[in-house]
C-alpha positions, 0 to 999 in steps of 0.5 A, a space after each residue: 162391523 160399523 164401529 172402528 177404532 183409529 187402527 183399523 183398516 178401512 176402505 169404503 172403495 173396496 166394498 161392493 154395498 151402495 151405503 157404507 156407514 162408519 162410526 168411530 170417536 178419534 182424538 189428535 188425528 190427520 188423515 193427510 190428502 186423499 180421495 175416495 171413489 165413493 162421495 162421502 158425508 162427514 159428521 162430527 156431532 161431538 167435537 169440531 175438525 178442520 178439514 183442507 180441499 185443494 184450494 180452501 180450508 173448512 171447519 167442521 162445527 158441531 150440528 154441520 155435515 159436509 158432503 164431498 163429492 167422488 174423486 174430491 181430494 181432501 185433508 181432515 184435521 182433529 186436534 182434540 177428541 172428535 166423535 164422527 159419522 162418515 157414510 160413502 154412497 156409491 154415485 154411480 147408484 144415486 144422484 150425488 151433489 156434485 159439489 162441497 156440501 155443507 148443511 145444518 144437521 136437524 133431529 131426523 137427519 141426525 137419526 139417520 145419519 147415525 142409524 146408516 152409520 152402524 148399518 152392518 157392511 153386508 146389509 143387503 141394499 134392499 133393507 136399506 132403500 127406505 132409509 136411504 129415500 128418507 135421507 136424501 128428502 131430508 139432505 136436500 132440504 136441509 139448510 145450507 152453511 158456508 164455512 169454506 175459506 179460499 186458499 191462494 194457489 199462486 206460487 209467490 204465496 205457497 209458503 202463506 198457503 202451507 202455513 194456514 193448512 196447518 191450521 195453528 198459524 195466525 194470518 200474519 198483516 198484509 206488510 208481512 205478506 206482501 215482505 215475503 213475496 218481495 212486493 208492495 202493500 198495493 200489489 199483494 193486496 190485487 194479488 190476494 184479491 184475484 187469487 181468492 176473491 177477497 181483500 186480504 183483510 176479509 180473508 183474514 176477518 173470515 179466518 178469524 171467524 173459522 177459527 173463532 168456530 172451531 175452538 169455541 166448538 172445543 170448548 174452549 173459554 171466550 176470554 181465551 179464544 179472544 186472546 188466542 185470535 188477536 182480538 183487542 178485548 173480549 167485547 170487541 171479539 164478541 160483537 164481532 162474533 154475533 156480528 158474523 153469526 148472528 149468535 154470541 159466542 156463549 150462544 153458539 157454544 150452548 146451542 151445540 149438539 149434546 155430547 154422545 153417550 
């Protein structure tokens, strides 16, 4: 069995095959903070989700795959009804990426991400080991995406922290941050800086932009998304999106993938 519903019990650890494929439609879910043994890829070609590692936040769009490597503590987020591919490789067997991952997913990827993903449990690993080459030619080719946000970890900024993992918060102006820490402008902007490498007004131009991905990924109308992320109008929101993109928020909304049957 390779196609589960959100009650079923489930650990990809637990079985001994060197592929483990699950396939599996989701609405309103969060999987809270856990890891698994096997590296893992995720894939949601219908739907986006936020996930969280330990110390960035990540958005899933559709047509982008995520691989997380073994022993990598992570969170996934879904808010509306998201469709997703998930497949373990046990890395011991294989050379994993040893690093977070994320990759433009192209026709044949496609297809072989959802043919692995209904693979029985008990396939032998012979069947499998064709379609498994073909993958990781295809994986390490495949282009690269960042959509990866870091996240402070200095104890004066927890509350910050646990606010943006939340996903639902807006990044408040840097006069508030640096109220609630009890510091100057200045000093929480050299904070944030050594903490995440960027400016607090770059970071919060990036979160914009995760953000801005994720709920035009739920199709959610432009007019509403602008207003939703504090944008001064509509076409103000849309030159920054094409700006970071290179796509308008119609564009990338119509070059998603199509919906499953």
């Amino acid at each position: 069995m390779a196609i589960i519903n959100p009650q079923t019990q489930f650990d990809a650890d637990k079985m001994a095959t060197s592929v483990v494929g699950i396939a599996v439609n989701v609405g309103a879910h969060d999987s809270g903070m856990h890891q698994h043994s096997k590296g893992q890829l995720l894939y949601a070609p219908q739907g986006s989700m936020t996930f969280a590692l330990e110390n960035s936040i990540c958005i899933l769009p559709p047509t982008k795959a995520v691989w997380i490597p073994p022993h990598t503590q992570h969170r996934a987020v879904m808010t509306n009804v998201v469709a997703y591919r998930s497949l373990y490789f046990d890395c011991t067997l294989f050379q994993c990426p040893k690093d977070i991952t994320m990759f433009e997913v192209d026709a044949l990827l496609k297809a072989l991400i959802d043919k692995m993903a209904l693979w029985p449990w008990d396939k032998p690993d012979d069947d499998m080991k064709n379609t498994i080459a073909l993958f990781w030619e295809e994986f390490y080719a495949a282009k690269r995406h960042e959509f990866q946000l870091p996240l402070p970890s200095d104890r004066r900024l927890q509350k910050f922290r646990q606010q943006m993992m939340q996903g639902s918060f807006l990044p408040p102006s840097l006069t508030s941050v640096a109220a609630s820490i009890g510091a100057s402008t200045k000093t929480a902007t050299r904070l944030f800086k050594a903490e995440t490498g960027m400016s607090y007004q770059d970071w919060k131009q990036q979160w914009r932009l995760l953000k801005a991905i994720e709920l035009l990924s739920r199709k959610m109308q432009v007019s509403n998304v602008a207003d939703g992320l504090e944008f001064s109008s509509d076409s103000a929101f849309i030159a920054f999106f094409k700006k970071q993109t290179g796509q308008t928020p119609l564009s990338f909304m119509n070059s998603k993938a199509e919906p499953l049957d």
